[in-house]
C-alpha positions as CSV (number, residue, x, y, z in Angstrom):
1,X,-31.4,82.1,-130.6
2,X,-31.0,81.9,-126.6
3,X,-34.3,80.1,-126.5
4,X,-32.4,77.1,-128.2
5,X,-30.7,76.5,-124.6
6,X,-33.8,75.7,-123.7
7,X,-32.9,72.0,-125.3
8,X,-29.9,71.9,-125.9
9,X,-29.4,68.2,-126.9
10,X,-32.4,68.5,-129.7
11,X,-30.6,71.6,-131.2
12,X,-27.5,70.0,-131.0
13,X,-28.3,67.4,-132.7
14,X,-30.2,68.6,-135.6
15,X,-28.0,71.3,-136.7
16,X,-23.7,71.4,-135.4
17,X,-24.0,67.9,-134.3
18,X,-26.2,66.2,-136.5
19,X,-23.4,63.5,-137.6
20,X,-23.6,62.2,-134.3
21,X,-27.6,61.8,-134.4
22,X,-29.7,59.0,-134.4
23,X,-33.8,58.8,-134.9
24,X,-36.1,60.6,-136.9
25,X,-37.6,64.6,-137.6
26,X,-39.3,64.1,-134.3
27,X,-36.8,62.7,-132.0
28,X,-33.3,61.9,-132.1
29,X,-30.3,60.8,-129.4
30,X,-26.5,60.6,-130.0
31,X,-25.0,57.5,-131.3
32,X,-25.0,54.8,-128.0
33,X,-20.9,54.7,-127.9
34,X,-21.2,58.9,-127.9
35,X,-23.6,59.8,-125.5
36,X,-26.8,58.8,-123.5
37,X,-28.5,62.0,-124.1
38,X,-31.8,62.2,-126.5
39,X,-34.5,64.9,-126.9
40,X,-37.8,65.6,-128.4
41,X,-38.7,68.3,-130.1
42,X,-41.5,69.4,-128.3
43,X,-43.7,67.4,-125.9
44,X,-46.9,66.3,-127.8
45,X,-47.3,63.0,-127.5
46,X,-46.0,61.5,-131.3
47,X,-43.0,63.2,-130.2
48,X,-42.5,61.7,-126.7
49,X,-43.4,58.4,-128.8
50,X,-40.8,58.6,-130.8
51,X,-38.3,59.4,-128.0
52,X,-39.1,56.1,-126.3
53,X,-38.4,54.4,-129.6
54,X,-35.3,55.4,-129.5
55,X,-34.7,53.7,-126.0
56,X,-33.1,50.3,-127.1
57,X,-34.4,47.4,-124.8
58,X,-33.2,47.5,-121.5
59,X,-31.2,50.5,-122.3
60,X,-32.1,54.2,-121.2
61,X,-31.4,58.0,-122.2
62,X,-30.7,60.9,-120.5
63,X,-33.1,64.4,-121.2
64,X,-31.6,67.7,-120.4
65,X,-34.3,70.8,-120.6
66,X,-35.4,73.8,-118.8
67,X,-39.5,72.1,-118.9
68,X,-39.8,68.7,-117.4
69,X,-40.9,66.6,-119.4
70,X,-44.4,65.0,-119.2
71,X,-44.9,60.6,-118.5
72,X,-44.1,58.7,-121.1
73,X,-45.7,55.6,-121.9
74,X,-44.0,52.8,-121.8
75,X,-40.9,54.0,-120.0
76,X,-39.8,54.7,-116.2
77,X,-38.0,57.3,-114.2
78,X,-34.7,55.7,-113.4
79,X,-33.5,59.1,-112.2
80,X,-34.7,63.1,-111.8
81,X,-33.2,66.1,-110.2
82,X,-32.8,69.5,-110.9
83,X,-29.4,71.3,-112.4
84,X,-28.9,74.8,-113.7
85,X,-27.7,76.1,-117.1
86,X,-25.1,79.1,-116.6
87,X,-24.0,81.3,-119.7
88,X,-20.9,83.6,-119.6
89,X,-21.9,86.9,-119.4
90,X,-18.9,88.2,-121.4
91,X,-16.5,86.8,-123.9
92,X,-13.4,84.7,-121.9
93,X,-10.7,86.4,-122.6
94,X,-7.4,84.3,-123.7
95,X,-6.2,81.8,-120.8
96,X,-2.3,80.5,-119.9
97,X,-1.9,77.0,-121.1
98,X,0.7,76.2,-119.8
99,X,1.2,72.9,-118.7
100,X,-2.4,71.9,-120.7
101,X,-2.1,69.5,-123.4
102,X,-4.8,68.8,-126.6
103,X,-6.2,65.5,-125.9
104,X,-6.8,63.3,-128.4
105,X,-8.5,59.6,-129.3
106,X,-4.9,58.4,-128.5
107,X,-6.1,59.3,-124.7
108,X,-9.1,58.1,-124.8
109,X,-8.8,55.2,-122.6
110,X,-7.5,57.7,-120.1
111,X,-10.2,59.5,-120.2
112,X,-12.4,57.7,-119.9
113,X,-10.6,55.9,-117.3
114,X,-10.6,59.5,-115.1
115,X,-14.1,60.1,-116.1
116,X,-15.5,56.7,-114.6
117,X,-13.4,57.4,-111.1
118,X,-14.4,61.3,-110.5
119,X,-18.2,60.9,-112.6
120,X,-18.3,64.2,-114.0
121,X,-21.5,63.0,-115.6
122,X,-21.8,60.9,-118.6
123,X,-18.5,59.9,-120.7
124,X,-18.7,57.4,-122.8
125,X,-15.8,56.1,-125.4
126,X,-16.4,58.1,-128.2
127,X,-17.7,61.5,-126.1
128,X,-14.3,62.8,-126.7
129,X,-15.0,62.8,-130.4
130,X,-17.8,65.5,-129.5
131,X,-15.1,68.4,-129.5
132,X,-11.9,69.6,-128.3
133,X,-10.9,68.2,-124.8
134,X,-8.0,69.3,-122.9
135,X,-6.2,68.1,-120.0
136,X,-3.4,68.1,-117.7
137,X,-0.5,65.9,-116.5
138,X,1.8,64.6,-114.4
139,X,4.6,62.5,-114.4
140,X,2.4,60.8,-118.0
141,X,-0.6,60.4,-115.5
142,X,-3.5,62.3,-116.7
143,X,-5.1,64.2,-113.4
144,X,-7.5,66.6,-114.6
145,X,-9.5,67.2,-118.1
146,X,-12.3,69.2,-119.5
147,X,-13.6,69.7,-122.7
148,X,-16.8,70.4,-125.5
149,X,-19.8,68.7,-125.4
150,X,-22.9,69.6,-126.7
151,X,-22.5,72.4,-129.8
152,X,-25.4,74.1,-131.2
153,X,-25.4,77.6,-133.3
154,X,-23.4,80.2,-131.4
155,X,-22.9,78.3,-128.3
156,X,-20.9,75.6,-127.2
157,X,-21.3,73.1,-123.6
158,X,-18.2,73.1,-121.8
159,X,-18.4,69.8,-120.2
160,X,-16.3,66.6,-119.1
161,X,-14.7,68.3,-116.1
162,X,-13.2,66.7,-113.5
163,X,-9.7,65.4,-111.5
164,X,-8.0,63.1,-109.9
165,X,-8.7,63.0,-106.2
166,X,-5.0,63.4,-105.7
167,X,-5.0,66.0,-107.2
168,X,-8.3,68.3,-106.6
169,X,-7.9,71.5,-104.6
170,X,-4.8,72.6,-106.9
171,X,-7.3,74.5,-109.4
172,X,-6.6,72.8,-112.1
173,X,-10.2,72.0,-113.3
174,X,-10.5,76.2,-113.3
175,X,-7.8,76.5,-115.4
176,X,-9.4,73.5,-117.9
177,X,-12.4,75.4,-117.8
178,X,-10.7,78.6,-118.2
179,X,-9.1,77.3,-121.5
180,X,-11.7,75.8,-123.2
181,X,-14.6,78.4,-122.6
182,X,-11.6,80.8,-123.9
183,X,-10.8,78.8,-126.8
184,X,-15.0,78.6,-127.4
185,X,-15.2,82.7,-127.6
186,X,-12.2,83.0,-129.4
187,X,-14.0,81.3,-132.0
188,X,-16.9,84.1,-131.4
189,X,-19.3,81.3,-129.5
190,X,-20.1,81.9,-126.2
191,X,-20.0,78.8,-123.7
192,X,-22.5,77.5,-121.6
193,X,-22.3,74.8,-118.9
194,X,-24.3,72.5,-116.7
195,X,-24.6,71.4,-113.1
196,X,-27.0,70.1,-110.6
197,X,-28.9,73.0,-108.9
198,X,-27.4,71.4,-105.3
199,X,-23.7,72.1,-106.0
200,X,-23.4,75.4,-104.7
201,X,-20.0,74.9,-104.3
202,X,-19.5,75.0,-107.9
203,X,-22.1,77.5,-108.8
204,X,-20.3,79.9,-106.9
205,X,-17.0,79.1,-108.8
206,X,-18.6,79.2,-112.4
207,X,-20.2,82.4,-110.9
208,X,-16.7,84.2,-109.7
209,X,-15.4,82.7,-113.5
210,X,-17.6,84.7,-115.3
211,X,-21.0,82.7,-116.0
212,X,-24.0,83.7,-114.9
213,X,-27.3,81.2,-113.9
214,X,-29.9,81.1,-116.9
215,X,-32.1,78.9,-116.4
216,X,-33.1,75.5,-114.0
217,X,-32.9,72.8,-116.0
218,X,-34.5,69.1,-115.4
219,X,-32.0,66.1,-115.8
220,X,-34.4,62.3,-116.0
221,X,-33.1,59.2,-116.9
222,X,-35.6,57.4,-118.3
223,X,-35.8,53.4,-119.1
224,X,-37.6,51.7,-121.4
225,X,-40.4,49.5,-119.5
226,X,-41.9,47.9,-122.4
């Protein structure tokens, strides 16, 4: 079942996230408002076809997998680098919460207001809807968040994390993090996470935290070119 990490986004969305799918046995991508990830399910070329169909004109997605994938006609590389999946190595065991609030589509413009000034990769209006996000404030002001992403048998993508400039250095996204991957093997799911291979900084963290590197992962943006 590990071997499903290696695309996460196509088993997402054909099995625990399959009401947020768009596109066909082939390919698919999350609904526009939720997210600009999309897969294939392997890399023959009907399948990269109907990836770029998917593309809208003038629009792009984002691919996530542990192979790169090959050219595809008819599209461009808008962006490429390399990030690393990391999987805890044991269950998190229950975190303090206090002073961590469920978040909620009543927050949403929040959110998404804190995710387009700290960029802790794509967040878009209805990304919240993808699971259970969690966040902290002060004085009203949400500083800090970090939530579920991408959900596929046994695992779940703890995602979304970030704070307020103000505000970083305090530790709060560790204890967001804490919390949700908690939550996730509470639930007896083990969480999984992202990053881009050059921030060691935060390798080291997740590291100390309890996850451990699985695999390196390619991240393209690709554009539709015609």
């Amino acid at each position: 079942m590990i071997a499903s990490l290696d695309r996460p986004i196509w088993h997402a969305l054909t099995t625990r996230q399959l009401p947020f799918a768009e596109g066909e046995d082939r390919a698919k991508r999350y609904l526009v408002p939720v997210s600009p990830f999309g897969a294939a399910v392997d890399d023959s070329d009907k399948s990269l076809e109907a990836l770029r169909n998917l593309i809208p004109e003038g629009g792009s997605t984002v691919l996530l997998q542990a192979i790169n994938c090959p050219t595809i006609p008819g599209t461009e590389v808008a962006m490429a680098a390399e990030g690393v999946q990391m999987v805890a190595s044991e269950p998190f065991p229950f975190a303090d919460e206090e002073g961590i609030l469920n978040l909620a589509s009543v927050d949403a413009a929040e959110m998404l207001a804190l995710a387009a000034l700290t960029k802790p990769g794509p967040f878009l209006p209805r990304t919240h809807e993808l699971g259970q996000f969690m966040g902290i404030r002060d004085g009203g002001v949400l500083v800090a968040m970090a939530g579920e992403r991408m959900k596929i048998p046994g695992f779940t993508e703890v995602s979304g994390v970030c704070t307020h400039p103000d505000y970083q250095g305090r530790g709060l996204g560790r204890r967001l993090v804490q919390a949700i991957a908690a939550r996730v093997s509470a639930r007896g799911e083990t969480p999984f996470l992202h990053t881009f291979a050059n921030n060691v900084g935060a390798i080291r963290l997740y590291e100390k935290m309890g996850f451990e590197l699985r695999s390196k992962m390619f991240i393209t943006v690709l554009r539709r070119s015609g």
